[in-house]
C-alpha positions in Angstrom: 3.6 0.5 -8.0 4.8 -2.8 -6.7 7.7 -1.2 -5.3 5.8 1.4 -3.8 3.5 -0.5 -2.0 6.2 -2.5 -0.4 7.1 0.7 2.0 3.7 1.7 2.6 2.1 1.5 6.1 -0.7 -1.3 6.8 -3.3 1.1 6.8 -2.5 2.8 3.2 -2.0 -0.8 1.9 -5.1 -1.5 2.5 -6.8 0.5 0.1 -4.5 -0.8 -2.8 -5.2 -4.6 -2.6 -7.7 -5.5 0.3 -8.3 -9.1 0.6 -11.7 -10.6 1.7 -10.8 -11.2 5.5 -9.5 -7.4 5.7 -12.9 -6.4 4.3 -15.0 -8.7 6.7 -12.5 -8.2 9.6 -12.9 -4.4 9.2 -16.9 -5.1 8.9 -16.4 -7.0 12.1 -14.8 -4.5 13.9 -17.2 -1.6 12.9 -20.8 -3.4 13.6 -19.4 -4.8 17.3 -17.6 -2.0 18.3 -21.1 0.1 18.0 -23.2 -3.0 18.9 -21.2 -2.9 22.2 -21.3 1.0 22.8 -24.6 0.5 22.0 -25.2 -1.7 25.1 -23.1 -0.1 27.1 -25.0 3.6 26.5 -28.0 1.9 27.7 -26.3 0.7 30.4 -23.7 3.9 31.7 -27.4 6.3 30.6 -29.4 4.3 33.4 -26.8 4.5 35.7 -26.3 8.5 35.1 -30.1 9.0 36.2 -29.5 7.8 39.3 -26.7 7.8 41.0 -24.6 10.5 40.4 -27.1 12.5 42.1 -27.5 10.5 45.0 -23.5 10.4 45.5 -23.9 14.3 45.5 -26.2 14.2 47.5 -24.4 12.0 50.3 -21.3 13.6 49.4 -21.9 17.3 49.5 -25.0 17.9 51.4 -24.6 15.2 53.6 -27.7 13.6 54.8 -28.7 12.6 58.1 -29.7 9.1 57.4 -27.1 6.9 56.3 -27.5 5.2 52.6 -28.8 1.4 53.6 -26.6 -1.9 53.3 -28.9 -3.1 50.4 -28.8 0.5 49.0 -24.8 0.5 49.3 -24.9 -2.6 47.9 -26.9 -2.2 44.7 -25.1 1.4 44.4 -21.3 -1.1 44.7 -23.5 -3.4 41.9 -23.8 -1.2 39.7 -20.7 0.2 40.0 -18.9 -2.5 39.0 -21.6 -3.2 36.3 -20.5 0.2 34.9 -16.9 -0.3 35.1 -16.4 -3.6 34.0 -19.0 -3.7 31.4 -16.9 -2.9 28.1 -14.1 -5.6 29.1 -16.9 -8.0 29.3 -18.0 -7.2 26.2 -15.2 -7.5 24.7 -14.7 -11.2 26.2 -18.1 -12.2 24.9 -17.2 -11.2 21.2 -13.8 -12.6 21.9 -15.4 -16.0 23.7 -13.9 -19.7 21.8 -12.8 -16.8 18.8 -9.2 -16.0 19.7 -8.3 -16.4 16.0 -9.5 -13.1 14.9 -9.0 -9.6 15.8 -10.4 -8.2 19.4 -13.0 -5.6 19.4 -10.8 -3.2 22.0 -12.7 -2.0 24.9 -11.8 1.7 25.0 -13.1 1.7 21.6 -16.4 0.1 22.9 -16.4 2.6 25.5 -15.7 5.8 23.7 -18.5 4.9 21.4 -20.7 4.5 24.1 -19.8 7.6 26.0 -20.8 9.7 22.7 -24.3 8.0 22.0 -24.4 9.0 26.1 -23.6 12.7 25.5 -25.6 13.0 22.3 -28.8 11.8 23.7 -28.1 13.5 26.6 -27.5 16.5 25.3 -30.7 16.4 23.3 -33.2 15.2 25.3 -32.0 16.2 28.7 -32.6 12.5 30.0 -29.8 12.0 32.4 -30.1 14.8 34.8 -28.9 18.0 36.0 -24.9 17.7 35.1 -25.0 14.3 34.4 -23.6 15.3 31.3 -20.3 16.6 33.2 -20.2 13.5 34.8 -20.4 11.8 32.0 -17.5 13.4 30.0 -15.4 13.2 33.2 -16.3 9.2 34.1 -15.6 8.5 30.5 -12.5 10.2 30.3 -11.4 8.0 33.0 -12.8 4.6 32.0 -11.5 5.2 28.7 -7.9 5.4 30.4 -9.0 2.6 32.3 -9.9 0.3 30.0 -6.8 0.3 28.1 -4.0 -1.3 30.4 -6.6 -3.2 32.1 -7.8 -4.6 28.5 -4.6 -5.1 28.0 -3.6 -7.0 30.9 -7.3 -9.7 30.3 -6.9 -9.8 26.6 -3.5 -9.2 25.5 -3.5 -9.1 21.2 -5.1 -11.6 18.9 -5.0 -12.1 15.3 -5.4 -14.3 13.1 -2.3 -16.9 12.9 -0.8 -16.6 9.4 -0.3 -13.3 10.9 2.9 -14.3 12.8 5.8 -15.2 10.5 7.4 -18.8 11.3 10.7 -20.2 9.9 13.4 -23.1 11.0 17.0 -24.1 10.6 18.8 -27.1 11.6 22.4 -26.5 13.8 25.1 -28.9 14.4 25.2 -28.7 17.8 22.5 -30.1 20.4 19.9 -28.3 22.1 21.0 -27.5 25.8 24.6 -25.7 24.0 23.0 -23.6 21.9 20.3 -22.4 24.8 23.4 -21.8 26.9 24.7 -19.8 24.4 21.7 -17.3 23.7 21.4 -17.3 27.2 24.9 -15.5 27.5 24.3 -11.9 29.2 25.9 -9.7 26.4 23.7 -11.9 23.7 20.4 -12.3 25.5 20.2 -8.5 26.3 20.9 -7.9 22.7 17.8 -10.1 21.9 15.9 -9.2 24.5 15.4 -12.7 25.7 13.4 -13.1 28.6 15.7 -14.8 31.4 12.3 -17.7 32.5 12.4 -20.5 30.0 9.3 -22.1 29.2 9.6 -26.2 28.4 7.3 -28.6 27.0 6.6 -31.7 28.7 9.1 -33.7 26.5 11.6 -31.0 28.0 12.2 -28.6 24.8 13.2 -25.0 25.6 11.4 -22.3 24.8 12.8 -19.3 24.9 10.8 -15.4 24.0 11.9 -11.7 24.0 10.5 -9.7 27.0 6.9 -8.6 27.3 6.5 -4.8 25.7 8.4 -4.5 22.5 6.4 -4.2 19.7 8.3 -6.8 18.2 8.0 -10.4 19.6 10.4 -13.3 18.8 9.9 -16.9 20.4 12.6 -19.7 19.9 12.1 -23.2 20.3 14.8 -25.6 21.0 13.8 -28.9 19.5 16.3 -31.9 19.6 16.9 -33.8 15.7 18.5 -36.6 14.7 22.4 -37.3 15.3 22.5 -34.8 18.0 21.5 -31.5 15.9 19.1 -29.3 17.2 16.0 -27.4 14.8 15.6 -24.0 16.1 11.9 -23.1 15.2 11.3 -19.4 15.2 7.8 -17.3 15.6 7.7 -13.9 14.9 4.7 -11.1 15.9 4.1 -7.5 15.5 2.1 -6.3 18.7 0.4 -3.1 17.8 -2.8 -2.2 20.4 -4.7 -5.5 21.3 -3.4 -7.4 18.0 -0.4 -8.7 16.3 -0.3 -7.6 12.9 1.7 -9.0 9.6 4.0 -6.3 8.0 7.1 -5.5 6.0 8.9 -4.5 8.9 8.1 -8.0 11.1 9.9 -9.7 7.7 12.9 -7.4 7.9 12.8 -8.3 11.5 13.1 -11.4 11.2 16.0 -11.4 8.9 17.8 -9.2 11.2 17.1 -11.7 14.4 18.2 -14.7 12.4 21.2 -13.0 10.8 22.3 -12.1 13.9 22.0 -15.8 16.0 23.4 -17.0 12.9 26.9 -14.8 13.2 26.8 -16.0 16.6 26.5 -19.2 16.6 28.9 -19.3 13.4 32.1 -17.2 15.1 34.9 -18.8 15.6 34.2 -19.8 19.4 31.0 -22.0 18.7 31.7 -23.1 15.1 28.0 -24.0 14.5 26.5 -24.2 11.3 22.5 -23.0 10.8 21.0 -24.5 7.5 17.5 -23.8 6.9 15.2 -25.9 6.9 11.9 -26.4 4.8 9.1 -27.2 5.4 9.6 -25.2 8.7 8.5 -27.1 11.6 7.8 -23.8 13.9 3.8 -24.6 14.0 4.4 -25.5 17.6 6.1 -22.6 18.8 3.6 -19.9 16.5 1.1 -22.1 18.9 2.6 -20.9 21.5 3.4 -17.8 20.7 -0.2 -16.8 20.1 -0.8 -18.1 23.5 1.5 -16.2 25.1 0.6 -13.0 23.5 -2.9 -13.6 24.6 -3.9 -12.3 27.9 -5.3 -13.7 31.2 -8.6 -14.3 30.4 -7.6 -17.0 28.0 -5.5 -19.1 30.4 -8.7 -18.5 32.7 -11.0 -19.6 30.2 -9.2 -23.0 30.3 -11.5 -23.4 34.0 -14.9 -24.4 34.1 -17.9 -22.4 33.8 -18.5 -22.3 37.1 -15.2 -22.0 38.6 -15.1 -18.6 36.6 -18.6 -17.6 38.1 -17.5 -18.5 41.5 -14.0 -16.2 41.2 -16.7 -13.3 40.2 -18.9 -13.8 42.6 -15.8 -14.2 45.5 -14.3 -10.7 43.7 -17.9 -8.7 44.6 -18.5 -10.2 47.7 -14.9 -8.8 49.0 -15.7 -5.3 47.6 -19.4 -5.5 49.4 -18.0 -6.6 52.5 -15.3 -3.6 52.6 -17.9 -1.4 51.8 -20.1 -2.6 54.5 -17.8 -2.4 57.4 -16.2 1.0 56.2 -20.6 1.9 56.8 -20.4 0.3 59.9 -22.4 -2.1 58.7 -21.1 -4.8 61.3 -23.1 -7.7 61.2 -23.7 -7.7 57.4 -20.1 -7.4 56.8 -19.2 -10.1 58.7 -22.0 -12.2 57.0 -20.7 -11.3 53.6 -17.1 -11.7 54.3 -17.9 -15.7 55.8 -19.4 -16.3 52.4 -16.7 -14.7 50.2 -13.7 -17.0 52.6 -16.2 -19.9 52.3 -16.2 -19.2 48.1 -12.0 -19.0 48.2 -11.7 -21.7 50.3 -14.1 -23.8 47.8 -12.0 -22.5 45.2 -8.6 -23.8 47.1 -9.1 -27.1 47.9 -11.2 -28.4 44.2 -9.9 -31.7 43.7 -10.0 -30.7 40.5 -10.6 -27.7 37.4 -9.9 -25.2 39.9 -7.8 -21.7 40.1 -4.8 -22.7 42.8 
């Protein structure tokens, strides 16, 4: 059985020896996934009363009077609301808790498009074809939400969930980065060309953005001129990174293979490894890098991440409002939207530029 278990998927495994954080992560990930289509069915249901049949209206039948600046604006409001309200979601569960698994937002948003369509459907709540609309503006913000999830959140997970090791080489750190860097080996690997350094000047080095597998070197000098090459190792599967047999045989394969580099005849370099590893730094990093914008912009204060929001719908009202010929309030709104990215701009200091 032991052997068998070894080639099974994560998801079969799991029913053979479940460990206490699987069971509460998987808890976790049931109760807010439907607390959050829960909120968001109230939310998209309200929305589905009103203004789908108003955009027909407008659209199609075309009325003589024009929808007003405050009723184009509230109509933009909620909009948005609608649209963005499953990615905020998912940053409130996720908020100061980057160290367990994110609740996805298509997931949030698929559950709350059913609750939509069976209460709907039952009680004949949201109008005369709102539930067409609904299956067709769900389709969409469930394709939405994914690369745009994907692009704020990135994966999380918990870190013991990325595989570290370290060896020590004979040779210092700025030969052995030239080395990797070499076209024919760094395409092998995947290395990204940008190098990352900390302020003490180590190199960091990380396989492109998109494989499945991630791989993140760190170059740190050692004593008589040697150089410990601290690895981190992820499995990127949705928005997580997920510990597996096939990250381990990964790994093996990576090292093996900078290890017949660096040890070929040309370079001479010897890799011993080295334990305790001392990769902590660069799994740091690693989860950081694997996270997505939102948690670099969560480094800002409060209220320099209220202020980018605010700017954001002021720019979209202020299109709106001159695309309505709405002049004078377009010009209003787009003086305080410049005013807002200028504030942002010049902050002395916490701010975005």
């Amino acid at each position: 059985m032991s052997s068998l278990r070894r080639h099974l998927p994560v998801i079969v495994q799991f029913r053979f020896n479940p460990s206490p954080r699987e069971y509460t992560d998987l808890l976790r990930l049931i109760v807010l996934t439907f607390l959050g289509g829960a909120v968001d069915a109230l939310v998209f249901g309200i929305y589905l009363r009103y203004y789908p049949h108003r955009i027909h209206e407008y659209l199609v039948m075309k009325p003589t009077i024009a929808p007003t600046a405050i009723g184009f604006a509230r109509a933009v409001i909620a909009s948005l609301t609608v649209l963005f309200l499953p990615q905020f979601l998912t940053g409130v569960f996720a908020y100061r808790n980057w160290d367990r698994k994110l609740i996805p937002p298509n997931y949030v948003q698929i559950v709350g498009i059913l609750l939509v369509l069976v209460v709907g459907l039952s009680t004949r709540s949201i109008g005369i074809g709102g539930e067409w609309f609904a299956v067709v503006a769900g389709a969409v913000l469930i394709g939405w939400h994914l690369p745009l999830g994907i692009f704020l959140f990135g994966c999380a997970g918990f870190p013991d969930d990325i595989l570290r090791c370290s060896f020590v080489a004979n040779s210092n750190p700025q030969r052995i980065e030239r080395i990797l860097l070499i076209d024919r080996f760094r395409e092998k690997l995947r290395l990204d060309v940008n190098i990352d350094r900390t302020e003490n000047g180590v190199a960091r080095l990380r396989t492109q953005r998109g494989p499945s597998y991630q791989v993140f070197i760190e170059l740190e000098p050692w004593m008589n001129g040697q150089t410990v090459m601290n690895f981190a190792f992820a499995q990127v599967r949705g928005f997580e990174f997920i510990l597996t047999h096939g990250l381990e045989e990964h790994r093996v394969l990576v090292t093996s293979y900078i290890e017949k580099i660096l040890q070929s005849p040309q370079y001479a370099i010897d890799m011993t490894p080295l334990e305790p590893n001392r990769a902590e730094g660069v799994a740091d990093y690693a989860r950081h890098q694997l996270h997505g914008w939102l948690d670099k912009f969560s480094a800002y204060p409060p209220q320099v991440s209220f202020t980018v929001f605010v700017t954001i719908v002021l720019y979209v009202l202020s299109v709106g409002l001159f695309f309505l010929n709405y002049l004078d309030e377009g010009v209003a709104t787009l003086t305080i939207a410049l005013y807002f990215t200028i504030t942002l701009l010049f902050r002395k200091s916490g701010g975005v530029a």
